[in-house]
N, C-alpha and C positions, 0 to 999 in steps of 0.2 A: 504494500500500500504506500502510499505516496504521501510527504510530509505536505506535501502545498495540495491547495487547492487551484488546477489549473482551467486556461481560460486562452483556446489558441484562438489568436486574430489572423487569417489570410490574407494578402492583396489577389487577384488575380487580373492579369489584363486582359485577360480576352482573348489570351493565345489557345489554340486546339491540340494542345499537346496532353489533354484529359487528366485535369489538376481537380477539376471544379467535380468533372463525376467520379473521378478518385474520394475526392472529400468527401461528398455525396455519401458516399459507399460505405467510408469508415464505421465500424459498429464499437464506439470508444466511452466510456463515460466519462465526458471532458466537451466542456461546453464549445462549439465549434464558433466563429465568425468568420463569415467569406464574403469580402469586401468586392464586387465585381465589377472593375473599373474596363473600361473598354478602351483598348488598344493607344495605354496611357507612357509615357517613360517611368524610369526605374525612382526617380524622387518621387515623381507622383504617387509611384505605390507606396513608397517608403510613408511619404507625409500622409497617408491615405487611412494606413493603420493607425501613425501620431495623432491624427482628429481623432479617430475613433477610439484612441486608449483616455482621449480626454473626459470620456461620458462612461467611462467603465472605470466600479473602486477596485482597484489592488493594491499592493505594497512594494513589490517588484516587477521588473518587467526586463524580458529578455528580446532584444531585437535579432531572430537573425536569420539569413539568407539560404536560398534552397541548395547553396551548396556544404550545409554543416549536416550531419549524421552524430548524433548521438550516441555512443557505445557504450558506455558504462554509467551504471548507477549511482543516483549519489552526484552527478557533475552539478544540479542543482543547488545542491548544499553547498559541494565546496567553491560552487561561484558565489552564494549572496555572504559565506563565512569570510573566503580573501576580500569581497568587497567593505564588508562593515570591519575589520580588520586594517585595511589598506585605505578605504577611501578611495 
């Protein structure tokens, strides 16, 4: 089980490289947002999610792009531990 309570924000631009029925598809318990901007540039999307994290409460927030993969457990913790540690 999972220490956070998570919350993914999507951009998508409207490319047909099947992001949106991938999503679609996910059977996750993790609240999904798919922002579906039409055929925008990449700040677009970027600033697309920052509106939209402005009307949603959390505590932390991780921005990051489709080419990061997650492997191991725990990378949550030990990123918000180095941050309130480091600043």
């Amino acid at each position: 089980s999972s220490t956070f309570n998570w919350l993914i924000v999507v951009a998508d631009d409207g490319s047909t490289d099947g992001t949106v029925e991938y999503l679609e598809g996910l059977e996750i318990d993790v609240p999904l947002i798919v922002i579906k901007n039409r055929r925008v540039f990449i700040a677009r999307q970027t600033n697309s999610i920052f509106e939209t994290c402005k009307y949603i409460d959390y505590d932390f927030g991780f921005k990051v792009d489709d080419d990061v993969y997650f492997v191991e457990k725990g990378w949550d913790l030990d990123y918000i531990n180095a941050y309130n540690r480091y600043n």
